[in-house]
Backbone as numpy.savetxt, mean C-alpha at the origin, in Angstrom:
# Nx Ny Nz CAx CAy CAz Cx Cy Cz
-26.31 -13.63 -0.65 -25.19 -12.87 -1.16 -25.08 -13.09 -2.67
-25.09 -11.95 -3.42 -25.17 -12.31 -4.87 -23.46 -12.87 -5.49
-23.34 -13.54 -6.31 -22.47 -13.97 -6.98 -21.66 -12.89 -7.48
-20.67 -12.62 -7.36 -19.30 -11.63 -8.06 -18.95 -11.97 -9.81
-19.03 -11.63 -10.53 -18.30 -11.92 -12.50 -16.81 -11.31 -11.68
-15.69 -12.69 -11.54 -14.34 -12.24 -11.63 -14.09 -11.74 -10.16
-12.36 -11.27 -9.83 -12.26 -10.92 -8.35 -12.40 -8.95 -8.89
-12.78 -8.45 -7.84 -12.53 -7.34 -7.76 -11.55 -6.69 -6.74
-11.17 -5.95 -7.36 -10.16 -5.46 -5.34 -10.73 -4.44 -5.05
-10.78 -4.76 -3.88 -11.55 -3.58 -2.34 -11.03 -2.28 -2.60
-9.73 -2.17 -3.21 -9.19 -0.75 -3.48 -9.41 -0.43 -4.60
-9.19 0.78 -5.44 -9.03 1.62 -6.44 -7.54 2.08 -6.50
-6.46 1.13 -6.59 -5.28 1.70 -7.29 -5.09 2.69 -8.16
-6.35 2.51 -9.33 -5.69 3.69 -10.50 -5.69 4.86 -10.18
-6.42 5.37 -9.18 -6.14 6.68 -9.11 -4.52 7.35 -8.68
-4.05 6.20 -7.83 -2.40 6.82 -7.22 -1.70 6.27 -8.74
-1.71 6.10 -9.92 -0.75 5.57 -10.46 -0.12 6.68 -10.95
1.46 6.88 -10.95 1.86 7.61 -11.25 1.93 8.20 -10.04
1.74 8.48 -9.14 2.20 9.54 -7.93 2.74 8.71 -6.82
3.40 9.79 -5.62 4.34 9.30 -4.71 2.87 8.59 -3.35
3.59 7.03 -3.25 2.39 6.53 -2.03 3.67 6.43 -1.21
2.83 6.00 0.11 3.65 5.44 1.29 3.20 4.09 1.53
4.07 2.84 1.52 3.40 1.41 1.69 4.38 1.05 2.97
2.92 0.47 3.65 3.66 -0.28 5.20 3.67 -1.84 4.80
4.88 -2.22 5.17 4.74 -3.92 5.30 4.88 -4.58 6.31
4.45 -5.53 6.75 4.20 -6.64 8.21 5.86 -6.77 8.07
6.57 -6.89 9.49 7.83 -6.54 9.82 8.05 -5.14 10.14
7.70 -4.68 9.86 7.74 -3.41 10.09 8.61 -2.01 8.86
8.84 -2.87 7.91 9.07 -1.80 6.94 8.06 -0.92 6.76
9.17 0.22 6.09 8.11 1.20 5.38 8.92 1.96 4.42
8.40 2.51 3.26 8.57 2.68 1.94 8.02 3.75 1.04
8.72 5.07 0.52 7.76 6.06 -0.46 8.10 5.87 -1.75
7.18 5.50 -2.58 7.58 5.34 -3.90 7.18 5.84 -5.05
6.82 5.81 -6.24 6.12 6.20 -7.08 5.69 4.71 -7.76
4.07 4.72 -7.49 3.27 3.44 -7.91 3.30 3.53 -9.53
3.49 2.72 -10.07 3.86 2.28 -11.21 3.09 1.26 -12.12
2.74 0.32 -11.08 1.89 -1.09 -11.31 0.95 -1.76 -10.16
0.35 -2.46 -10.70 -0.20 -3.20 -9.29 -1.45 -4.47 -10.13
-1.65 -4.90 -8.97 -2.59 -6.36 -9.77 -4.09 -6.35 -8.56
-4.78 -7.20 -8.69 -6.11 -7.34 -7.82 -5.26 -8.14 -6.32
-3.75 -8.38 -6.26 -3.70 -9.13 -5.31 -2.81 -8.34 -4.58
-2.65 -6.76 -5.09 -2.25 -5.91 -4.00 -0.44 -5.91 -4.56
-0.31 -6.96 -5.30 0.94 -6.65 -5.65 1.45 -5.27 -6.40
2.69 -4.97 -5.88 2.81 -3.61 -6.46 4.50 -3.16 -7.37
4.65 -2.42 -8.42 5.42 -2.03 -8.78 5.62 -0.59 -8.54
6.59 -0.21 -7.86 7.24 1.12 -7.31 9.00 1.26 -7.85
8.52 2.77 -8.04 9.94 3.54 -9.36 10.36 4.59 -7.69
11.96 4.55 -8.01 12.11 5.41 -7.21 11.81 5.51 -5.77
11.98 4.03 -5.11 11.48 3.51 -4.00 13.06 4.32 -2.79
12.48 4.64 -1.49 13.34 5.24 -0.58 12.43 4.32 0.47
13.40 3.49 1.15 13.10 2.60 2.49 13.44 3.88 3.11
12.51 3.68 4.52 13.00 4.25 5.73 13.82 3.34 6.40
15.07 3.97 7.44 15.59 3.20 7.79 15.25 3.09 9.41
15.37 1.99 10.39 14.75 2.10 11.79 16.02 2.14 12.90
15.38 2.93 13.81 16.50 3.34 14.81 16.97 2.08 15.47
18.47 1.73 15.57 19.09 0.82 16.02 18.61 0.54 17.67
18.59 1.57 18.55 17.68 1.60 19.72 16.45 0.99 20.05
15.85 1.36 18.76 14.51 1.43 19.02 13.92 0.28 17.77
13.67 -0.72 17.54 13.01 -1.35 16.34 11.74 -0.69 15.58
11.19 -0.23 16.56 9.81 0.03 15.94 9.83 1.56 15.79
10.81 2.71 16.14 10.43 3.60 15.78 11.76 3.95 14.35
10.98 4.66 13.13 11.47 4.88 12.02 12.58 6.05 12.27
13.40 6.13 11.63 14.25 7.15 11.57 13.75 7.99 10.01
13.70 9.31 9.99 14.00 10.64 8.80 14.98 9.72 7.39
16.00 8.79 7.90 16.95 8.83 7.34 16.63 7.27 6.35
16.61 7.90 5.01 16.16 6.83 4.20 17.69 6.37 3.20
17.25 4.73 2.54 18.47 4.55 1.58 17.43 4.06 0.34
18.21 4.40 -0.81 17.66 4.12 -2.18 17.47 2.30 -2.85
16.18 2.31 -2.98 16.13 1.36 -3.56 15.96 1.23 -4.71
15.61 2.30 -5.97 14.91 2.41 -7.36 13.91 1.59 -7.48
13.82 0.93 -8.31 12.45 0.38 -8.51 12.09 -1.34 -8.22
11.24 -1.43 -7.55 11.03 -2.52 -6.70 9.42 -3.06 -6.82
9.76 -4.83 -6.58 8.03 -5.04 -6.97 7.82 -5.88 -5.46
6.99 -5.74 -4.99 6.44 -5.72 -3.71 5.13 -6.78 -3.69
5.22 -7.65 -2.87 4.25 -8.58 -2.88 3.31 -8.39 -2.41
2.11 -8.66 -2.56 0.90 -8.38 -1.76 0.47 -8.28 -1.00
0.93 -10.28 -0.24 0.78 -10.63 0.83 1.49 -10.11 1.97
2.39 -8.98 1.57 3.25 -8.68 2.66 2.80 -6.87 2.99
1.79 -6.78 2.49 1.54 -4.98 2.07 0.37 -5.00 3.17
0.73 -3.99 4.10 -0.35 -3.81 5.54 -1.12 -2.09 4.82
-0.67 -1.56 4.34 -1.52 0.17 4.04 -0.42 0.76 2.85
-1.33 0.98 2.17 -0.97 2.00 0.97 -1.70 3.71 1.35
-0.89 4.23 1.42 -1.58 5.72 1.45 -0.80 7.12 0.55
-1.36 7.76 -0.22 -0.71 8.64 -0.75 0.11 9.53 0.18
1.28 10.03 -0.60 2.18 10.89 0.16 1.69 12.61 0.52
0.55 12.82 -0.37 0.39 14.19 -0.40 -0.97 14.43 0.36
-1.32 13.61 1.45 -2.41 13.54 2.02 -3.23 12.61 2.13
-4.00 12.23 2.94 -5.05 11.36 3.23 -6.47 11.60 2.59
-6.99 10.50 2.60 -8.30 10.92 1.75 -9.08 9.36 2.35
-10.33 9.77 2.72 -11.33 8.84 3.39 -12.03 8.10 2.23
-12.04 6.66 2.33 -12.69 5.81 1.28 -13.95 5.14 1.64
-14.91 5.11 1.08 -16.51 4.10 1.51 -15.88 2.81 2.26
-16.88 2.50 3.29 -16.35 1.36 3.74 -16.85 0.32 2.65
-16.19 -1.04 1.81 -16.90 -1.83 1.26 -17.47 -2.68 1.96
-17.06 -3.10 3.66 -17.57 -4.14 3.98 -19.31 -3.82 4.60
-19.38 -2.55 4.30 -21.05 -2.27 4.68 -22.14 -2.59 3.88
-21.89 -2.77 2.94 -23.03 -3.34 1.62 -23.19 -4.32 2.57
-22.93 -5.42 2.93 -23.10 -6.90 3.26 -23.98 -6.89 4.58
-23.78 -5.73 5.02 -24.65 -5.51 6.43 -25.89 -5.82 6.31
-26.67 -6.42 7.19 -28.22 -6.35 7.35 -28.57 -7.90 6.92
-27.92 -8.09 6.15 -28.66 -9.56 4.96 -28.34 -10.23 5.72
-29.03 -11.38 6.42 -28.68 -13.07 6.65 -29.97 -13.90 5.97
């Protein structure tokens, strides 16, 4: 396995900067914001953040009905999927380079 110069992250943030994503977090939040910032450790700055709120019935299913958070910085370790709001878009797998070699 060749040696890495520095960490890289598995994602490409810059392309959403500036536009509306959707971020899931472990607990079960979820969140549309406008990405703003972010670091190699997934940490993120979001403008104009709207939590979903979850049905009192139901824990795990989301309700339509969101409350305002403005702008919020979001930890890494707690971030399960980032996906843009205006559609999906399929990314290279990175963990396939590594295939084959022992």
């Amino acid at each position: 396995m060749a040696a890495q110069k520095g960490k890289a992250s598995v994602l490409d943030m810059s392309k959403y900067m500036d536009q509306s994503v959707r971020v899931k977090f472990m607990g079960g939040r979820e969140v549309v914001g406008v990405l703003k910032g972010y670091d190699a450790l997934l940490n993120l700055v979001l403008d104009d953040t709207k939590e979903f709120l979850k049905d009192p019935d139901d824990p795990y299913k989301l309700l339509d009905e969101t409350r305002s958070l403005g702008l919020t910085v979001s930890r890494g370790t707690s971030v399960m999927l980032v996906c843009p709001t205006d559609g999906f878009e399929e990314i290279a797998n990175p963990f396939l380079e590594g295939e084959g070699e022992e």
